[in-house]
N, C-alpha and C positions, 0 to 999 in steps of 0.2 A: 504494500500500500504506500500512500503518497507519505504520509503523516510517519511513516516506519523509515520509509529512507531520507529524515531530514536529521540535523543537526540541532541542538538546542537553541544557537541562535537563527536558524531557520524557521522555528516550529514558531520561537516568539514573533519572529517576523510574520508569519501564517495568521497569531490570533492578533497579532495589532492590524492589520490589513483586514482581516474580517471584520475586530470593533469596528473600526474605520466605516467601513459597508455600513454594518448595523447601525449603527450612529445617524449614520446620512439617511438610511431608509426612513429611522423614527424624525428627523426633522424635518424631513419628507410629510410624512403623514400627519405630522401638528401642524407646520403651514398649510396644507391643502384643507386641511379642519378651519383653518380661519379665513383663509378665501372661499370657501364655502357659504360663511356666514355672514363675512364683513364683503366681497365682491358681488357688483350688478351678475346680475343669472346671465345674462350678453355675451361677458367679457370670464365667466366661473372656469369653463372647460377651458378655454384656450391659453388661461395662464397655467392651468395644472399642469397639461398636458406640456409646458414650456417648463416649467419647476423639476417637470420628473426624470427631465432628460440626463441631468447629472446623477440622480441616485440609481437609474434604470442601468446607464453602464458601468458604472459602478458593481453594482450588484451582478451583472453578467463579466463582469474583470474579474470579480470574485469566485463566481462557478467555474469560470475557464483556468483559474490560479488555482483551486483543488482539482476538478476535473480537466486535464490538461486534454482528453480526447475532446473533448467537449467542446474545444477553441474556435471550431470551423463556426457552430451553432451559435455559440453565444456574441462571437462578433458577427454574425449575419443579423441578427437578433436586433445588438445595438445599432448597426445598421439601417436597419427598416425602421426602427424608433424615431430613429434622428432624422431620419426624413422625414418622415410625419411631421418633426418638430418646424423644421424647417420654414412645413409650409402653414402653419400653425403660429409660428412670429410675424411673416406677413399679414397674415389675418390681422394679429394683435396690433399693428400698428396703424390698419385700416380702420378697427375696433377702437383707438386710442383719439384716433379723430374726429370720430363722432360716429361712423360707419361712411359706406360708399358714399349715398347721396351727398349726405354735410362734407365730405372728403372731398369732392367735386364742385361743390359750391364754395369751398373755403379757395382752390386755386383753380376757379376757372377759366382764368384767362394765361395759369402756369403750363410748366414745360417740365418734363422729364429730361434728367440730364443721365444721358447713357453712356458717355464714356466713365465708369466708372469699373473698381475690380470686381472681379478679377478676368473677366473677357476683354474688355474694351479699355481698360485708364489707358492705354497709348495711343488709343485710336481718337486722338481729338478732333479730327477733320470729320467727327461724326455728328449730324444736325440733331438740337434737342427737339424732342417730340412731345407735342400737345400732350396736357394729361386729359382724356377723354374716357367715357365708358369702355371702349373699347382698348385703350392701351392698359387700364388696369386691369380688365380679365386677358389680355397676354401677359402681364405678372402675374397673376395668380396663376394660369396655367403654367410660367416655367417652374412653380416649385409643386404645384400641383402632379406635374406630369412626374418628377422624381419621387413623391408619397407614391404613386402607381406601378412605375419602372420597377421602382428597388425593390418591390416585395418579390415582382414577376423573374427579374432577373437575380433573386439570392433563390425562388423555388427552384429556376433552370441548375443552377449552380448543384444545391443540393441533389438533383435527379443523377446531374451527370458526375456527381462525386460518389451518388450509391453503385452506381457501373461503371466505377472504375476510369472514367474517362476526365475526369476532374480533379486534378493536382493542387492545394491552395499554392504550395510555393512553385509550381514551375512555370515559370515564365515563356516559356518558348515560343518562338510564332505558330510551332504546329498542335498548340494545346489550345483548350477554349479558354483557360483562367485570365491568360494574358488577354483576349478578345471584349474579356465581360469586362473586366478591371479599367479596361479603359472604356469600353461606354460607357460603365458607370460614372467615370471620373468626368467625363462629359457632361452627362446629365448632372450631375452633381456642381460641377460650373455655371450649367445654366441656373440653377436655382439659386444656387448664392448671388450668382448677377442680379436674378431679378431682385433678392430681398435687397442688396445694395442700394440700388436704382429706388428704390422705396425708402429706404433709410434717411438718403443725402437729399431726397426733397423733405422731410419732415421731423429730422432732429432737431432744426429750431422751433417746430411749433410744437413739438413736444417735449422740449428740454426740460418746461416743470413736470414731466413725468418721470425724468432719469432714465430718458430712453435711452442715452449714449452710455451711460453703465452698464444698462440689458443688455445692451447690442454688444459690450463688450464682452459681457459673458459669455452670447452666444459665441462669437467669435472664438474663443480658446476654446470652446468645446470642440467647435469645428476643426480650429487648428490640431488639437491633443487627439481628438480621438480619430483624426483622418492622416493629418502630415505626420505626426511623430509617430505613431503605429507604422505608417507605411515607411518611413527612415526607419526605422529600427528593424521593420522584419528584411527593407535591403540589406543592410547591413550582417545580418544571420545570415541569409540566402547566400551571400558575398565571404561566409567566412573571416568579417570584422569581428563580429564578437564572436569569442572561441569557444567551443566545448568545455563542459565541463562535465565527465561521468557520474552517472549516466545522462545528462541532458543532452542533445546535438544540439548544433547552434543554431538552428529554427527554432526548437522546442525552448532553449534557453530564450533567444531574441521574444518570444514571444511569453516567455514569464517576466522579462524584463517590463515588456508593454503592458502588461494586464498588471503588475504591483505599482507602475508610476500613474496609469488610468486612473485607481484605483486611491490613492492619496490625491491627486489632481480632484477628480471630482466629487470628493471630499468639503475640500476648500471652495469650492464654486457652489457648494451646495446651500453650506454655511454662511456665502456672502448673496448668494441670490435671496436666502431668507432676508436678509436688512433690504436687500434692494427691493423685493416686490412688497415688502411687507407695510412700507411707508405708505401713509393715507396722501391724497394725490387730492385737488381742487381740479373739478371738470374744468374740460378750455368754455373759451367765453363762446357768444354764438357767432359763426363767418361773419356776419356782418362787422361786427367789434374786432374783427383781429385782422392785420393786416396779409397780405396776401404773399410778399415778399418780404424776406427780413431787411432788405435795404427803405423798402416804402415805411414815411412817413405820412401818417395822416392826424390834421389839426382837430382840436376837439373846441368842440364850439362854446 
């Protein structure tokens, strides 16, 4: 067993990394206890479902750190999660402005600026686009179409890993892993663009809601559970981090990834409580707020 072949200062490293977990699950479930009670019914699910994203992988770093077979599942898991979340912070910020209509009315004579990251910040020769009915449901579809994609393609994944024909680590051109890995990574572009493109028209009008905090949090989530997983398992795959028996260095790289997950979204758990937990003053009605942050209007 796993617990049989560790070292004393292993095994404490095992129950601090699971407190860890536990911890985060119960502060988990007392903040979602108070946005239950204290959040409009509107805006209830979509912040949960934004709260849960740190203790969800968390908790699957932790199944995958005892059950090492178990690593394919639990980060497919967190995966489809975090997609969902994804398109679940756009909403929130649609949500955050009154909803679509008052969202439309507040800038409608604004402009979406699309060169932003991570598809486009170099592409400035690209024209801003009205914000219309129409261009917000093609943002909600690019994070929408990744909640849809990523469950379809971790089932393909999973089918063709029961027959043998799906390697996580082999990258090869002539395997499918490498094929999926990079639609995925596509899709997964498009939808961070679209929540971008959403963020940088409405950090100022929702600045007294400490959107730019959330949004940072989302951010390292992003970052941690997608770039440094993926640097780290290169690294094993590559023979940077070495063996150590019995681990091989996938199995090691990837215990490495599921114990720093694992304290990482610890810490985001515990700061996303202060962050979402603060009471917020509605915005005023579009008419009272200005439309740009450079407009000046006299008050009579």
């Amino acid at each position: 067993s796993l617990s049989a072949g560790l070292d004393l200062p292993g095994r404490f490293l095992f129950a601090t990394l699971t407190l860890m977990t536990l911890i985060a699950i119960l502060v988990f479930i007392e903040e979602a206890v108070y946005i239950y009670r204290k959040i409009p019914s509107s805006k209830r699910s979509i912040i949960i479902w934004i709260n849960a994203a740190a203790p969800v992988i968390s908790t699957t770093s932790c199944i995958g750190m005892w059950v090492p077979r178990s690593t394919m599942f639990t980060d497919f898991t967190a995966g489809i999660f975090f997609a969902i979340v994804i398109h679940k912070f756009l909403m929130m910020m649609i949500k955050e402005c009154g909803g679509q209509k008052v969202l439309l009315r507040r800038f409608e004579n604004g402009h979406f600026t699309i060169t932003t990251g991570p598809c486009c910040c170099c592409c400035l020769c690209l024209p801003h686009v009205p914000i219309t009915r129409q261009t917000l449901f093609w943002l909600k579809l690019g994070t929408f179409q990744f909640a849809v994609f990523r469950p379809v393609l971790t089932f393909l994944s999973i089918v063709l890993w029961t027959n043998g024909n799906y390697v996580l680590y082999n990258l090869s051109p002539k395997g499918p892993a490498l094929w999926i890995s990079c639609f995925i990574g596509a899709l997964t572009l498009f939808a961070l663009w679209a929540v971008g493109i959403m963020f940088r028209k409405v950090r100022i009008l929702l600045k007294c809601k400490n959107i730019i905090p959330k949004f940072a949090l989302y951010q390292f989530i992003v970052i941690l559970n997608h770039l440094q997983t993926t640097i780290i398992n290169i690294f094993a795959t590559q023979k940077i981090i070495p063996c150590a028996p019995p681990l091989s260095s996938t199995a090691r790289g990837s215990y490495i990834a599921q114990q720093l997950l694992i304290m990482e979204m610890f810490l985001i758990t515990v700061i996303s409580r202060v962050v979402y937990r603060r009471k917020y003053h509605d915005l005023e009605p579009p008419e009272c707020v200005a439309e740009e942050p450079g407009d000046k209007k006299q008050t009579p």
